[in-house]
N, C-alpha and C positions, 0 to 999 in steps of 0.2 A: 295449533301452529307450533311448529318446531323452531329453536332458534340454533343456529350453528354455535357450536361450541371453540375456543381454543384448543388447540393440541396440546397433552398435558408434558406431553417427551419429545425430546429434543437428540435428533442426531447429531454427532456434531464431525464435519466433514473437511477437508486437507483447504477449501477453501472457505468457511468460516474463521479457519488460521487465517489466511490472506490476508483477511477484511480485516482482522483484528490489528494484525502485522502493519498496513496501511496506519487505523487510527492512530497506535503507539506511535508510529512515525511522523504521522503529521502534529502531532498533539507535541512530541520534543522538538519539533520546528517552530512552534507556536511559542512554544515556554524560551527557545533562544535564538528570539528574534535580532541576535547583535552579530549577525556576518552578512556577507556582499550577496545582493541576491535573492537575501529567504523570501522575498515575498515570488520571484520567480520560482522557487523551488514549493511553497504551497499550491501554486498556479501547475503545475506539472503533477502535482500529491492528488492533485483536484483531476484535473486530467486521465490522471492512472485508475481512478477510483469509478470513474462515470461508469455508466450502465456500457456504455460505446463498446468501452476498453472491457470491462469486465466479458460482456457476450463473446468476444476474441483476444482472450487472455494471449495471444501471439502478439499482439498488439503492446503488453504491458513490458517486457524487456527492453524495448527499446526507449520507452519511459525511464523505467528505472536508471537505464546508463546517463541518461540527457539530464536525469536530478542528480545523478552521480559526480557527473560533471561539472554542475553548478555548483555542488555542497565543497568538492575541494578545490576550485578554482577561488571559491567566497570565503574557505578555510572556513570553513562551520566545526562546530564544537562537535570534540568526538564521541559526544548522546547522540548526536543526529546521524553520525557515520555509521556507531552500532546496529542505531535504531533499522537503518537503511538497510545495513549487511543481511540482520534477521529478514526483511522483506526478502531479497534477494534469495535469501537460500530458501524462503517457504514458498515462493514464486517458481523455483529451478524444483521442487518437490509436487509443484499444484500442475506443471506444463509434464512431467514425467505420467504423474496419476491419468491426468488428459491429456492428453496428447493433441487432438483435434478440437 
C-alpha cells in the first residue's frame, strides 16, 4: 500500500499574494483595535476572505471600497490604511491576471 505524499514545491501565484495581503491586513486590524467600527471592518475582512468571494474575486472590490469606507469614516490608524492600499493594488494585479 502506497501512501500519498506531500508536494515537496511550491508554486507560488499573483493570488497566494492576495491571501497573504488579506491576513497582513486583518491581523493590523486586530492589533488596532481603538477606531469606530473595527469590529465592522473585520466582519467585512471576514467576508472578502470566504471561499464565496474568493471563487468570484469580481465580488472582492466592492468589499474592499465598503472597508474602505468604514476604516476612514472610523479614522483607523494609518497601518490599517497601508495595510488596505497593499490589498487594493494586489487585488487590481490578481483581477488583471484573471480576468474571469
Amino acid at each position: 500500500m502506497s501512501f500519498h505524499t506531500e508536494q515537496t514545491t511550491y508554486i507560488k501565484t499573483i493570488l497566494s499574494d492576495l491571501q497573504g495581503a488579506w491576513q497582513v491586513f486583518r491581523q493590523a486590524v486586530v492589533d488596532n483595535p481603538d477606531f469606530d467600527e473595527w469590529e465592522r471592518v473585520l466582519f467585512q475582512t471576514d467576508e472578502a476572505m470566504s471561499w464565496e468571494t474568493v471563487r468570484n474575486l469580481k465580488l472582492m472590490s466592492p468589499i474592499v471600497l465598503t472597508i474602505r469606507n468604514i476604516c476612514i469614516q472610523g479614522n483607523a490608524p494609518e497601518e490599517v490604511i497601508q495595510t488596505l492600499d497593499e490589498v487594493q493594488t494586489i487585488l487590481k494585479e490578481t483581477l488583471e491576471e484573471y480576468p474571469n
